[in-house]
C-alpha positions as CSV (number, residue, x, y, z in Angstrom):
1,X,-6.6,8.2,64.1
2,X,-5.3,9.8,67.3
3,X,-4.1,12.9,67.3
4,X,-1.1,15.5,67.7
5,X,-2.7,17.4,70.6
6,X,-3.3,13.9,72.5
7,X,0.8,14.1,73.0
8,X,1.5,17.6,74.3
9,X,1.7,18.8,70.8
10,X,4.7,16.8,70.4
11,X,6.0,17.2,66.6
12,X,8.6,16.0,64.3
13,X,9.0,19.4,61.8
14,X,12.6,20.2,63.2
15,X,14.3,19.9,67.0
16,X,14.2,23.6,67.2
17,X,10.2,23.1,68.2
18,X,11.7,21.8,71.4
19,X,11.9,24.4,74.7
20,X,14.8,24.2,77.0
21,X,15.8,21.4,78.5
22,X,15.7,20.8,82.6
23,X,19.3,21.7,83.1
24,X,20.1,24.8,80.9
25,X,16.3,26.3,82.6
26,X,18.2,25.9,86.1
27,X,21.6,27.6,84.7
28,X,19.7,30.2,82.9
29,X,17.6,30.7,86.5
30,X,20.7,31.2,88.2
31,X,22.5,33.5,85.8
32,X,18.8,35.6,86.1
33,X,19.3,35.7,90.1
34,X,23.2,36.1,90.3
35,X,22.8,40.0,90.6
36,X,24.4,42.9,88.3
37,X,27.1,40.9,85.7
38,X,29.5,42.7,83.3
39,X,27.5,43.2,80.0
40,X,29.0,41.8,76.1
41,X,30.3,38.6,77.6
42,X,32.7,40.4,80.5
43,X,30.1,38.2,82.9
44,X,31.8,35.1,85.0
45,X,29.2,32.9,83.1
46,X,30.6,33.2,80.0
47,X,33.9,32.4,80.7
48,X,33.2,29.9,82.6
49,X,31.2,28.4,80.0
50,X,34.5,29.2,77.4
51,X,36.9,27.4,79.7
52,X,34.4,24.2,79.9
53,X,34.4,24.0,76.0
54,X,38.6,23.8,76.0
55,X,38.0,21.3,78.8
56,X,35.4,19.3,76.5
57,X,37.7,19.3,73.6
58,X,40.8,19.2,75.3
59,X,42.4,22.2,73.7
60,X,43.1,25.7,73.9
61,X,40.6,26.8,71.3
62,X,38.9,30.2,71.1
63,X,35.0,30.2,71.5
64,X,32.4,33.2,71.1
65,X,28.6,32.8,71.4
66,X,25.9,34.3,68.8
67,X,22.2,34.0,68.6
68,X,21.7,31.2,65.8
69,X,23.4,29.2,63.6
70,X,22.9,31.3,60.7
71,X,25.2,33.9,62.5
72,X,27.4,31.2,63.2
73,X,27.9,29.5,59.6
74,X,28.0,32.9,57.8
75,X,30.4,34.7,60.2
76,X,33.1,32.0,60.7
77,X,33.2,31.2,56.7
78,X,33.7,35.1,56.4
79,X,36.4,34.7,58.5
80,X,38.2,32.2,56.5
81,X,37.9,34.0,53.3
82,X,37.9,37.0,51.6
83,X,35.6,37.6,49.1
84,X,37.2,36.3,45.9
85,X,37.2,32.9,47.1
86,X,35.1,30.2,47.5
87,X,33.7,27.6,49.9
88,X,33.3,23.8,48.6
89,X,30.2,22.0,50.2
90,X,27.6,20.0,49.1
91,X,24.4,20.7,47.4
92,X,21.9,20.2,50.3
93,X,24.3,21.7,52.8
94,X,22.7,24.1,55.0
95,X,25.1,27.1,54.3
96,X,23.7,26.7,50.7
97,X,19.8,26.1,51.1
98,X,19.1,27.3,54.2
99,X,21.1,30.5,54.9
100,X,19.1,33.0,52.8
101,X,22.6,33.8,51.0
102,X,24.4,34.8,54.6
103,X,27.8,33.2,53.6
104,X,28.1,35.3,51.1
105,X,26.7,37.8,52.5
106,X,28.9,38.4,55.2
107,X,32.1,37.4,53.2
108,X,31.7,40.4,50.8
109,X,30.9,38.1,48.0
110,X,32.8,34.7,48.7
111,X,31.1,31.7,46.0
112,X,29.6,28.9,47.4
113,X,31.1,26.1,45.0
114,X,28.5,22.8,45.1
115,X,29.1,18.7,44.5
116,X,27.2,17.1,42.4
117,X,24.2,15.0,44.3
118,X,24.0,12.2,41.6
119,X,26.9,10.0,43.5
120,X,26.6,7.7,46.1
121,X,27.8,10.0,48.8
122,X,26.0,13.0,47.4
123,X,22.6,11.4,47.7
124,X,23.7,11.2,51.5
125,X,24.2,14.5,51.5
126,X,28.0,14.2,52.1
127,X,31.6,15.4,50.4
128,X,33.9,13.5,49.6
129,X,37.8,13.9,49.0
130,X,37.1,13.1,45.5
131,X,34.7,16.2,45.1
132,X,36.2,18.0,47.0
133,X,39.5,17.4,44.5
134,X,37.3,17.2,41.6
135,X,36.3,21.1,42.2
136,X,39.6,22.4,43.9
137,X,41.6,21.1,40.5
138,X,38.9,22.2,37.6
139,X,40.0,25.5,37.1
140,X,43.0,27.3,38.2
141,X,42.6,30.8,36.3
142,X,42.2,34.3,37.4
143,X,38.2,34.1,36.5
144,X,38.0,31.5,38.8
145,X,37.0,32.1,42.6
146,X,39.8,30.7,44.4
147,X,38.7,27.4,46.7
148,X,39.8,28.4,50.1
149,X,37.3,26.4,52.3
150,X,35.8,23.0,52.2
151,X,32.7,23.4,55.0
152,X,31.3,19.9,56.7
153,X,27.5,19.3,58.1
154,X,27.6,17.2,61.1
155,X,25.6,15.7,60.9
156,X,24.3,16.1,57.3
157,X,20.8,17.6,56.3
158,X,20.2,14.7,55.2
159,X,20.4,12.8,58.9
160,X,23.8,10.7,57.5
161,X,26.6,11.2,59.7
162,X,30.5,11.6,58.5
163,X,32.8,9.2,60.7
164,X,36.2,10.4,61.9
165,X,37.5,8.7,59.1
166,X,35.8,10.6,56.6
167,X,36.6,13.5,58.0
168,X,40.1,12.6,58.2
169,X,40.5,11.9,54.9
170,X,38.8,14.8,53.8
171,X,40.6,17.5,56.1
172,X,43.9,15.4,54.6
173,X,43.0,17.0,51.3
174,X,42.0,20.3,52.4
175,X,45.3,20.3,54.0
176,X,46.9,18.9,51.1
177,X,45.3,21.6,48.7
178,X,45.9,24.7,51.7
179,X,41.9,24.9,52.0
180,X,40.9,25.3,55.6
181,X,37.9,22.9,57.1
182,X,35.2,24.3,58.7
183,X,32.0,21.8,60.2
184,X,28.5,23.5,60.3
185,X,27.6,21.2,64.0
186,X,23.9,22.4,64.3
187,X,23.4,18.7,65.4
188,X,27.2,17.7,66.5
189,X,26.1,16.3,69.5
190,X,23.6,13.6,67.8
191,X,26.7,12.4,65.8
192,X,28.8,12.6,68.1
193,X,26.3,10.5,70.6
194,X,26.0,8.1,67.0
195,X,29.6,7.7,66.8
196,X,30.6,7.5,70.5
197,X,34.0,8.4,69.9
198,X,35.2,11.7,72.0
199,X,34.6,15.3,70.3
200,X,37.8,16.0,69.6
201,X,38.2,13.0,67.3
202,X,35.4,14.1,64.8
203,X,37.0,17.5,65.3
204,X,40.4,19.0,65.6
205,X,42.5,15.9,65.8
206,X,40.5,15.1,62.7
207,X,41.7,18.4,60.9
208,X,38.7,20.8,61.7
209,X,39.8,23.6,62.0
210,X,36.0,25.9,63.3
211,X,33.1,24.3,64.7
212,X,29.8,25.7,65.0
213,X,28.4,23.5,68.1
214,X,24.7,23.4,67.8
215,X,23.1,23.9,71.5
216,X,19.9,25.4,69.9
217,X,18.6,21.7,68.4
218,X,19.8,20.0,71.4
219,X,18.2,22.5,74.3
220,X,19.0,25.3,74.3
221,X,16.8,28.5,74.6
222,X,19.2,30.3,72.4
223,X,22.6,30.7,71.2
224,X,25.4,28.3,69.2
225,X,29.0,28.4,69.7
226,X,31.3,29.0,67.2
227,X,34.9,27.5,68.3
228,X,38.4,28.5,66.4
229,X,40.7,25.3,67.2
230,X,43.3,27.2,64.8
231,X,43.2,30.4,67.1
232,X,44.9,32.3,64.4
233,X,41.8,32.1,62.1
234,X,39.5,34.1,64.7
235,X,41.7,37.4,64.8
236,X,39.0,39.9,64.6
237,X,36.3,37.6,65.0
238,X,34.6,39.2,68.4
239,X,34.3,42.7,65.5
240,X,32.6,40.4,62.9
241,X,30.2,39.5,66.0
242,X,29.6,43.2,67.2
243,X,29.2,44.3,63.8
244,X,26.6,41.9,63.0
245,X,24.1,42.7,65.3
246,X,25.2,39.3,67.2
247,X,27.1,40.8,70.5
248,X,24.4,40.7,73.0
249,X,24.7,42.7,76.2
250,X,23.3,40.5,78.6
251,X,25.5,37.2,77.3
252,X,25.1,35.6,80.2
253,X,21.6,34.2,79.5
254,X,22.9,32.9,76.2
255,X,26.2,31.3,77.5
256,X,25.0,30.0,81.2
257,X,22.7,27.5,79.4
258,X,25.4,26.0,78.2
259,X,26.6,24.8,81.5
260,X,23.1,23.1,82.1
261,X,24.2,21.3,78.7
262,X,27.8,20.5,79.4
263,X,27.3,18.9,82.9
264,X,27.2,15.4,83.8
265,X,27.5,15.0,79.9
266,X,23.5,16.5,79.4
267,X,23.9,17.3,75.8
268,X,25.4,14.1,74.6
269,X,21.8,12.1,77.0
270,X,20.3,14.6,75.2
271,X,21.2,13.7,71.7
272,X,21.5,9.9,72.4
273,X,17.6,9.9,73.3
274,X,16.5,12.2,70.2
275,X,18.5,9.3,68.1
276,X,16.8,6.3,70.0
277,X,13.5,8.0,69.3
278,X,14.5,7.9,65.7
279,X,15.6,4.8,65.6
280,X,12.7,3.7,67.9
281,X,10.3,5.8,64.4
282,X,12.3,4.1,61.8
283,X,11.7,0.2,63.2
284,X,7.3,1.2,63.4
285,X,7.4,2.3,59.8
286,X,9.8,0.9,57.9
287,X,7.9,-2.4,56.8
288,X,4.0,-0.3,56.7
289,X,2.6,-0.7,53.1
290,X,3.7,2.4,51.3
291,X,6.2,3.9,53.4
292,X,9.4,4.0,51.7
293,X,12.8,4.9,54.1
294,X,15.4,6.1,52.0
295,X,18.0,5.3,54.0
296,X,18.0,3.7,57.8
297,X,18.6,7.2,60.4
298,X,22.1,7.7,61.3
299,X,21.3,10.2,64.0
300,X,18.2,11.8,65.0
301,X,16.0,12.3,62.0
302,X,14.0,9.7,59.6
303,X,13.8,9.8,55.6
304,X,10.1,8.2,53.9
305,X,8.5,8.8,51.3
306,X,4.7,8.3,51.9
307,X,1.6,8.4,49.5
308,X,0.4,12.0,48.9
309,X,-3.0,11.2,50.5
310,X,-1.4,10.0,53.3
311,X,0.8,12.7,54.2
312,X,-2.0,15.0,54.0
313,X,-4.3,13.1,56.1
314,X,-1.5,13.2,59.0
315,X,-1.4,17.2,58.3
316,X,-4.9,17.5,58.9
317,X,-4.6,15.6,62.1
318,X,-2.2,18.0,63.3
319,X,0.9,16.5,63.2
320,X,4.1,18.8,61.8
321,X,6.9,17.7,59.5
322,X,8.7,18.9,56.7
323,X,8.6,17.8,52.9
324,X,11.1,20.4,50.9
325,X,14.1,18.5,53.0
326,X,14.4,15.3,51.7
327,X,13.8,15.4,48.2
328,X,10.6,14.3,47.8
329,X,10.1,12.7,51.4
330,X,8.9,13.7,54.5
331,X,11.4,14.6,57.2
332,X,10.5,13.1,60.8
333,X,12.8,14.9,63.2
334,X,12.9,14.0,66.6
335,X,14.1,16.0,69.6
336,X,15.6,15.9,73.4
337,X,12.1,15.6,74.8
338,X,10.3,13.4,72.3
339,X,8.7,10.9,74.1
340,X,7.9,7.5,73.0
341,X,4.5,7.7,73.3
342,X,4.1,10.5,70.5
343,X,6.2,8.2,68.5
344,X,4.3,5.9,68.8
345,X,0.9,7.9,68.4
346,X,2.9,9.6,64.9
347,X,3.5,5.2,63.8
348,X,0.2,4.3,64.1
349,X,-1.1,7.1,62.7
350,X,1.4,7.1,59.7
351,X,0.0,3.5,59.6
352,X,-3.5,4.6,59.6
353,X,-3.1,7.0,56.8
354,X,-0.9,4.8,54.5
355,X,-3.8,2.2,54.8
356,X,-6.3,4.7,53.8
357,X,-4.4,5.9,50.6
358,X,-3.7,2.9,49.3
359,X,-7.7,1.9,49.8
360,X,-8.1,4.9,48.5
361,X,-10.8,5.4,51.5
């Protein structure tokens, strides 16, 4: 076998392992040598940053920037609903598994209502208008928290990506059922570079209604951005922040990366290579003896089940990834900066270690 350190300690645990990229370093050097700046987001950088986002979306939406996209999930769901109602997503959606119970948290109590995984969809880690109607309709009584929400990943946990149609037709029953739509984009751009339509098709003119946009996974240093396209819903919204520990003072070194990200289209190369390398991952081991795909990647992370043996082998050879994800896989993420040699150093070695299992050597 080869191994992990042979590749700069490449890995394929999560895109968060990833530093910054070139371009939000420079901005972030820049902000750093521009002198004294207004503190809490007063600072030219951050509006500047704010008026390219309307300018990428092509509307007058309202944007604020937190540290991490826990902040961002739980604080723009608490500001959709108060804290007898409840927000419609889908088992393995992040606000549910991976938020330590902020949602509800930060609403005051707001229920977290889950689909059932067992369909089609579900085992894709994706809603439906069907179950989304299926949970909106089954109860109606005063014991009942009130649906208010139906929240999107984008794409899923699960690496699947929704298409603008989906989201259409699920925003046309949110609408049709006065829920509002909110889409947890910790990896927008990769499905937005899958899709190749513009981001305000997947978004607004689809019927979202608040977007987290991921920069984080695709990178950043730090720092998401949570943007109101219905700029009624984010009255308040800068307290929430300030009151959550989430207003930093020096906001320019969390918005200026962004710049570095949103010029000459940087964040949509960088998602577009993280899914190549993917793809690139899924054709070396989808025919090895033992691997099992569940499902071919849709943006920038690969489903397999491998044998036991196998996947501790590659542990012990240093590589990083995550089981706990996929359901009884292993979840190969790949990042801005993965090169194709550690994918192809991580194949052979997946190869290598399959063989041995089933040899039992």
């Amino acid at each position: 076998m080869t191994t992990a350190t042979t590749t700069h300690r490449q890995h394929f645990a999560s895109d968060n392992y990833a530093g910054m990229c070139p371009n939000a370093a420079r901005w972030f050097q820049q902000a750093n040598g521009s002198g004294h700046e207004p503190a809490y987001g007063e600072d030219r950088w951050t509006q500047r940053v704010s008026d390219a986002l309307r300018e990428l979306f092509q509307t007058d939406c309202d944007v604020y920037f937190v540290f991490n996209g826990t902040a961002a999930n739980s604080l723009a769901l608490a500001s959709l609903c108060q804290s007898y109602h409840s927000v419609i997503c889908t088992s393995v959606a992040h606000v549910e598994t991976d938020e330590c119970g902020g949602p509800e948290f930060f609403s005051n109590g707001s229920k977290l209502m889950l689909t059932e995984a067992s369909s089609a969809a579900g085992k894709l880690g994706k809603l439906t208008p069907d179950a989304v109607e299926q949970l909106v309709t089954k109860r109606s009584d005063i014991h009942y928290p009130k649906p208010k929400v139906v929240s999107l990943t984008q794409a899923t946990e699960l690496g699947t990506v929704y298409t603008v149609e989906e989201v259409r037709a699920i925003a046309a029953i949110a609408k049709r059922r006065h829920l509002k739509l909110h889409m947890d984009g910790a990896r927008f751009a990769n499905a937005v570079a899958t899709l190749g339509c513009h981001p305000s098709d997947i978004t607004w003119r689809a019927g979202v209604d608040v977007l987290c946009f991921g920069g984080t996974k695709n990178g950043l240093p730090v720092g998401e951005a949570v943007v109101f396209f219905d700029r009624d819903l984010s009255e308040d919204f800068a307290y929430r922040v300030k009151q959550a520990g989430q207003l930093a003072s020096k906001m320019r070194f969390i918005s200026a990366p962004w710049l570095g990200l949103l010029e000459d289209d940087t964040w949509l190369l960088n998602a577009r290579h993280a899914n190549a390398m993917a793809t690139r991952l899924h054709t070396a081991i989808k025919a090895v003896p033992g691997v099992e795909v569940l499902h071919p990647p849709e943006a920038n992370a690969v489903f397999a089940k491998l044998p036991a043996a196998a996947a501790t082998a590659l542990r012990a050879e240093g590589w990083r990834f995550y089981e706990f994800i996929a359901g009884g896989g292993c979840r190969f993420m790949c990042a801005w900066d993965t090169p194709e040699a550690a994918v192809d150093a991580f194949a052979a070695d997946i190869r290598s270690a399959c063989a041995a299992a089933l040899t039992g050597r």
